[in-house]
ZAMARGU-4260 file (C-alpha; in steps of 0.2 Angstrom, whole numbers, plus 5000, padded with zeros to 4 digits):
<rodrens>
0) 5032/5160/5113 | 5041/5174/5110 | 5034/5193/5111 | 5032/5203/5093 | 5021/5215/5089
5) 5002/5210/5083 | 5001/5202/5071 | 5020/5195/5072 | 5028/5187/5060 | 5019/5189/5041
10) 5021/5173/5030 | 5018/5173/5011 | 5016/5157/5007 | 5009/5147/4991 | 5017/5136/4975
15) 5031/5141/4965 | 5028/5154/4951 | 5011/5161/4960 | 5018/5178/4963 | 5026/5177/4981
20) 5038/5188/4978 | 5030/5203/4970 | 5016/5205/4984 | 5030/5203/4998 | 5040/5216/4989
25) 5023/5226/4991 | 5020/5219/5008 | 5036/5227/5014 | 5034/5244/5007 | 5018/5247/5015
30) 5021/5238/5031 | 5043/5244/5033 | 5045/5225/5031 | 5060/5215/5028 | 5061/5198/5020
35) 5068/5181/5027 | 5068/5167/5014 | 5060/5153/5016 | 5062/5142/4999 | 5074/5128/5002
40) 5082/5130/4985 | 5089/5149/4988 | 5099/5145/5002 | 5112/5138/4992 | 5126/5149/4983
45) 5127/5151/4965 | 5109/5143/4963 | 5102/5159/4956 | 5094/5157/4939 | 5084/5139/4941
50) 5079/5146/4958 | 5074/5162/4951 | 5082/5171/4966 | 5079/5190/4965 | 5093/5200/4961
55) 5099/5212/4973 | 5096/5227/4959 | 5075/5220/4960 | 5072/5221/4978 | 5067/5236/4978
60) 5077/5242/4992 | 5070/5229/5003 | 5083/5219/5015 | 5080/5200/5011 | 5090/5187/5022
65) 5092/5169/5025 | 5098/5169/5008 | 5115/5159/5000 | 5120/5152/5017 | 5127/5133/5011
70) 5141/5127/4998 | 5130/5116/4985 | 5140/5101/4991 | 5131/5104/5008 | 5115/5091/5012
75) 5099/5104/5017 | 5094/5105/5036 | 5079/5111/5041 | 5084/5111/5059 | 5100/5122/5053
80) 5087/5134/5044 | 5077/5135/5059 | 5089/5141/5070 | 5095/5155/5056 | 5080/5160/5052
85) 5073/5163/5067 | 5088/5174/5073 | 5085/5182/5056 | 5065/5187/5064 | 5072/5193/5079
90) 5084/5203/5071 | 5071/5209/5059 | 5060/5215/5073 | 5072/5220/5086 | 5076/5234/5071
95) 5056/5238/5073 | 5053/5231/5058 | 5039/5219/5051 | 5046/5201/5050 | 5039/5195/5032
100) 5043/5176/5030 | 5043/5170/5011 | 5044/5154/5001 | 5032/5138/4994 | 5044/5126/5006
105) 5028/5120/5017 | 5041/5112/5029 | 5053/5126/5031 | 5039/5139/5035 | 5032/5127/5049
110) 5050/5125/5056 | 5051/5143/5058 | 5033/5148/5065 | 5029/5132/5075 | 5035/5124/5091
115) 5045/5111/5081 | 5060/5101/5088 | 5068/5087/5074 | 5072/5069/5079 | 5091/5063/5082
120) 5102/5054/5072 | 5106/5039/5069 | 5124/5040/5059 | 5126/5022/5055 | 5108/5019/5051
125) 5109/5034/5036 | 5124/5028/5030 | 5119/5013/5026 | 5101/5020/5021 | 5113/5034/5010
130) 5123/5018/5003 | 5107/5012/4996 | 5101/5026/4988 | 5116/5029/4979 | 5117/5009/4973
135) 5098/5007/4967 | 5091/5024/4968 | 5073/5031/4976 | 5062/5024/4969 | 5064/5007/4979
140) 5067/5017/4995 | 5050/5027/4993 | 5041/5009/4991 | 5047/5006/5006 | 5044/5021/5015
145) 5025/5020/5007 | 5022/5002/5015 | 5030/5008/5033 | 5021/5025/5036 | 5011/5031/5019
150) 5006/5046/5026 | 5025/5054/5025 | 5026/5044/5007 | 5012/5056/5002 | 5022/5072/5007
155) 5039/5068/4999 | 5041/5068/4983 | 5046/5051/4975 | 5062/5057/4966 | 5068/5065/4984
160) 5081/5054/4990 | 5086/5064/5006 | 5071/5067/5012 | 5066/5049/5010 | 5083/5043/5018
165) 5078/5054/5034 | 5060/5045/5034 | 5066/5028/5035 | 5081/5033/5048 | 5068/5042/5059
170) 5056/5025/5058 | 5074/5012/5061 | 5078/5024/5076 | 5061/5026/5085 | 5052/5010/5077
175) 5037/5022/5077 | 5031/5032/5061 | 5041/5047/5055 | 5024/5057/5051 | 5019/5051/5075
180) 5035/5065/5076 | 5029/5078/5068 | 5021/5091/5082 | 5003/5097/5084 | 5005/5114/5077
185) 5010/5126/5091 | 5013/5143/5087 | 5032/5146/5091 | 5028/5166/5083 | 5010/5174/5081
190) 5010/5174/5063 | 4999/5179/5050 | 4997/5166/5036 | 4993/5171/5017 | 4992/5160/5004
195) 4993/5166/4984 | 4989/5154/4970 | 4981/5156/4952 | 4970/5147/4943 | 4981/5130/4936
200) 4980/5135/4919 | 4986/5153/4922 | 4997/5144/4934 | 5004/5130/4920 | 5008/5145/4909
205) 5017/5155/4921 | 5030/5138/4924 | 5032/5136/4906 | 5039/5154/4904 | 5050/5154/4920
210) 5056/5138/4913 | 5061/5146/4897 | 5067/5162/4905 | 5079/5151/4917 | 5086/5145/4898
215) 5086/5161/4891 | 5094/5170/4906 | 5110/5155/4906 | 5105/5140/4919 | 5117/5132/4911
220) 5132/5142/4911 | 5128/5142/4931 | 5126/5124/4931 | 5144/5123/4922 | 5151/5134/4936
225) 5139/5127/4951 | 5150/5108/4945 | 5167/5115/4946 | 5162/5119/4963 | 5154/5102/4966
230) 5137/5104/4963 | 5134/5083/4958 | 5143/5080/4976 | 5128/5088/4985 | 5113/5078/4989
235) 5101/5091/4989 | 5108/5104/4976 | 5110/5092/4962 | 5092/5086/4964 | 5084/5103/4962
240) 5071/5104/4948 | 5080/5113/4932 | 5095/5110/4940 | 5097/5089/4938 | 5090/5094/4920
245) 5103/5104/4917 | 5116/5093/4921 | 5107/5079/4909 | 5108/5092/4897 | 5126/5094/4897
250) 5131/5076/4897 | 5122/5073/4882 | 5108/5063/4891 | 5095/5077/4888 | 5091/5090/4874
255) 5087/5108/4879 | 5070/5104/4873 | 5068/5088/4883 | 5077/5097/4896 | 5066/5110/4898
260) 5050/5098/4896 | 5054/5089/4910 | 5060/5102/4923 | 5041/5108/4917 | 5034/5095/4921
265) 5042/5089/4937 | 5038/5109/4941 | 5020/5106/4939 | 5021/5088/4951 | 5029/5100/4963
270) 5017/5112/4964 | 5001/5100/4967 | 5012/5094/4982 | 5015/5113/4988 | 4998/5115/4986
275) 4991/5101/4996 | 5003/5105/5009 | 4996/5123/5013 | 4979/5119/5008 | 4977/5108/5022
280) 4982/5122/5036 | 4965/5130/5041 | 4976/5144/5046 | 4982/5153/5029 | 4972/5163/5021
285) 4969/5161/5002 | 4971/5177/4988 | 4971/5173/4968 | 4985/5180/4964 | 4980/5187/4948
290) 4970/5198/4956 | 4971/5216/4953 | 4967/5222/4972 | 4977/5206/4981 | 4989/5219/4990
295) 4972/5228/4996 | 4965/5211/5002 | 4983/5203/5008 | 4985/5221/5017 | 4966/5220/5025
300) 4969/5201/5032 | 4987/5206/5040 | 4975/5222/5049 | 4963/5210/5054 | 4974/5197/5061
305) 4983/5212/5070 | 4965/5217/5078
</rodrens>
């Protein structure tokens, strides 16, 4: 494991929309914190608005890193993340500063904080697998997938087609389940874990405003450029909630309004997942995010985890 100061790497973690961002902001002043990203979505270019990536001029002097690392036409890699992010923390803390890692990706966070090495590849295994998924879609692939190990079925979403591809090349490959891969958590940093959440109506509110905001603010004058560049090409980027919206919207498949509807909606499936990923970890400690003194209480459990 490598050596940081107690308590080690800070994580903020919890569904999109709770308020990550503003205590980590809060977290940094107070702590001489910096922030490594850790929401899947923001590591691509150009995807700023539907991602609701903080501008520079709202960071508050805060250095933030791990951001717009990949061309939308590139497939995510969590291994890739790992190794970034974690020269990222490193780099963080050989400055003497306070490591704060941020984002609702449940498997991105664990990449970074826990012994955590990823299968091989099987090349002509996922191209066949890929090959399917672009003739008849997910939805036949997640079946699948649900019949042969229904444990990673319950942890990926149904409309996730890369992530469902890379289950079902993990279980050809090893004819074990994908979820017998996964490691007993080890720590890989010490960390201190803090959830923030809302209650779900506060919660359901908040999305619906983002949703319009990301509207108001021009997602789709971003999605026109992101598809010059070659935003359908990429596997990941074009799925992005808001983002395939988008798109719908501007081929005429959509209207904003049931544009926006279902990016709401698919926001809201998203969340129950993010919160059933983190809810399981004994280790993160839960804040209401809607509560006045949740810096004073995030603050005091980063102390005590340092004790």
């Amino acid at each position: 494991m490598p050596l940081l100061p107690s308590p080690g790497v800070i994580a903020v973690v919890g569904p999109t929309a709770a308020g990550k961002t503003a205590l980590s902001l809060a977290l940094a002043e107070a702590l001489g914190g910096e922030v490594v990203n850790a929401d899947s979505m923001q590591l691509y270019r150009g995807m700023d608005i539907g991602t609701a990536k903080l501008p520079p001029g709202e960071r508050e002097g805060v250095p933030h890193h791990v951001l717009d690392i990949w061309d939308v036409t590139v497939a995510a890699s969590v291994a890739e993340y790992q190794q970034v992010a974690r020269a990222a923390v490193d780099a963080v803390v050989a400055r003497g500063r306070v490591p704060l890692l941020v984002g609702g990706s449940g498997l991105y966070v664990r990449a970074v904080l826990e012994e955590f090495e990823f299968p091989g590849t099987d090349p002509a295994i996922r191209e066949r697998l890929e090959a399917e998924l672009s003739e008849i879609g997910p939805a036949p692939l997640y079946r699948r997938l649900r019949e042969r190990d229904p444990e990673a079925a319950s942890k990926i979403l149904p409309s996730n087609g890369r992530r469902i591809v890379r289950a079902l090349e993990v279980i050809e490959m090893t004819g074990a389940t994908f979820t017998a891969h996964l490691p007993v958590p080890t720590p890989y940093y010490p960390s201190v874990q803090i959830g923030v959440d809302r209650d779900t109506t506060d919660l359901d509110a908040r999305i619906a405003a983002r949703v319009d905001l990301m509207w108001a603010q021009g997602l789709l004058d971003e999605v026109r450029a992101l598809d010059r560049a070659g935003l359908r090409e990429g596997r990941t980027a074009s799925r992005a909630l808001g983002y395939q919206q988008a798109l719908a919207q501007i081929d005429g498949n959509m209207t904003e309004a049931e544009a926006k509807d279902d990016t709401v909606r698919g926001t809201r499936r998203f969340v129950r997942r993010q919160r059933s990923w983190f809810r399981r970890d004994p280790r993160v400690t839960w804040l209401d995010a809607a509560s006045p003194d949740v810096v004073h209480r995030a603050l005091a459990a980063v102390r005590a985890a340092g004790e």
